[in-house]
N, C-alpha and C positions, 0 to 999 in steps of 0.2 A: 571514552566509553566505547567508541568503533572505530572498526580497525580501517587501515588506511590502506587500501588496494592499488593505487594510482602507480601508474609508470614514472609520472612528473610529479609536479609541487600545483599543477593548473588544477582550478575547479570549473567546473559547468554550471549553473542555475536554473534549476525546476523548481517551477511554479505550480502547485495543485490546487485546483481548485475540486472543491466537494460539493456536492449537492445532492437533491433527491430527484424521483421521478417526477414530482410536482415543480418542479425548476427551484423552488427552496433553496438556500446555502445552510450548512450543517458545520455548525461551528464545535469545536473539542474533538472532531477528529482526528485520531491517529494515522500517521501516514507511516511507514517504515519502510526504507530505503532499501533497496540488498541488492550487491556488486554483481555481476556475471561471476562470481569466483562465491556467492552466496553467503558473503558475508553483509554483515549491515553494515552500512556507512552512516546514516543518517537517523534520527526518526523527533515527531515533533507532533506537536496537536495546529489543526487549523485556528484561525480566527474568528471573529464576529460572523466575516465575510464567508468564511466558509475558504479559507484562503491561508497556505504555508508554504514558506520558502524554503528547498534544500541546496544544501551547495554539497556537490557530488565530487568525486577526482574524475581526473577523464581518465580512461582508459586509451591506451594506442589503438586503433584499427587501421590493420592495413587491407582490408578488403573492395573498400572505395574512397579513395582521395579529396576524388570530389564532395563526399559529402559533409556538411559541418560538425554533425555529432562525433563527438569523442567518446565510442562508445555507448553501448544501452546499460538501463539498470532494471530491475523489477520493482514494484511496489505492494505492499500491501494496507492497505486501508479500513481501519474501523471505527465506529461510532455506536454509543449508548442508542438504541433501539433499531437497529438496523443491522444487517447482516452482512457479513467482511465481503471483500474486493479484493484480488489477488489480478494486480495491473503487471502484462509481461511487455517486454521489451519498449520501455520509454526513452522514447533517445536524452541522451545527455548529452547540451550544447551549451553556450551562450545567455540563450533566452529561451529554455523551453516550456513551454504550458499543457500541462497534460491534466488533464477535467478527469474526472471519476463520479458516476450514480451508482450510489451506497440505493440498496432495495430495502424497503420497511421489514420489519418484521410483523410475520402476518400469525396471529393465535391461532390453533385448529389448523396449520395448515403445517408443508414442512418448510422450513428454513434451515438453509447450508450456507457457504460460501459460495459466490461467485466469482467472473471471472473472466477479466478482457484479453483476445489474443490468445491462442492456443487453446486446447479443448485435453484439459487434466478429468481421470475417472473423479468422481466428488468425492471420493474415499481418499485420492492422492491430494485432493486438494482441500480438504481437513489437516490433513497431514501436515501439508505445506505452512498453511496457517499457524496450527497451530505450532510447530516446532519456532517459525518469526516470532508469536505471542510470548513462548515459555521464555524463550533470550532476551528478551525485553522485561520480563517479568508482570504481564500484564492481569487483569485482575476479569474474571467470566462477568459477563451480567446475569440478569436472574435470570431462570428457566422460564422456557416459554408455555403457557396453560396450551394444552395439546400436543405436544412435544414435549414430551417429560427427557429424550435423549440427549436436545441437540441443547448448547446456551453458545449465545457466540459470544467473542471478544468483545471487551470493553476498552475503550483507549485508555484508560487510568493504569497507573500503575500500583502496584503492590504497595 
């Protein structure tokens, strides 16, 4: 189903763990993997735990030797009543744990997508979303009462 970017045959291990602002874990999470090259490699729903494992390709970097990751990837993240996560640059290594708080959706108020790392207009990062969303074929949640424009992603698919 995704396509394979790697230089080698090696893969990396990210671990994401989902939660909320209440420290909660948020299980059925969608996580969606997507290579520096912006394809997907991955995507999967969390657990009980609020917890999913990707195995990534490395990429080659030759920019510091020293460091363990093979390459970064980006993330995007969503869940039924909460508003998406667009995670940039997560290294991919060995063993890496990269956390994510998904923000509630709030009625009467506005909800977009957010977003760790980098600072996208929120119009580019609708965009971004949702173009990960359509390739995956993901399904909207209902509209939100007060926001009759915005519905975010739901991690279900079609």
């Amino acid at each position: 189903m995704f396509a394979a970017v790697s230089t080698n045959q090696q893969k990396g291990h990210i671990e994401f763990r989902v939660g909320s602002p209440k420290s909660t874990t948020i299980a059925g999470a969608r996580v969606i993997v997507i290579s520096h090259e912006g394809k997907i490699v991955d995507s999967g729903l969390t657990n009980a735990r609020g917890v999913w494992n990707a195995s990534v390709p490395f990429h080659e970097m030759k920019w510091n030797q020293g460091f363990d990751a093979k390459g970064v990837v980006n993330a995007v993240v969503l869940a039924n009543g909460y508003n998406e996560q667009a995670v940039f640059v997560v290294p991919n290594s060995q063993n890496t744990v990269q956390t994510v708080v998904l923000q509630p959706i709030v009625p009467n108020s506005r909800n977009e997508p957010s977003q760790s790392l980098g600072d996208f207009f929120r119009h580019d990062l609708k965009m971004y979303v949702d173009y990960y969303a359509k390739e995956l074929k993901l399904k909207k949640q209902p509209p939100i009462p007060g926001d009759p424009g915005y519905a975010p992603w739901s991690p279900e698919q079609q």
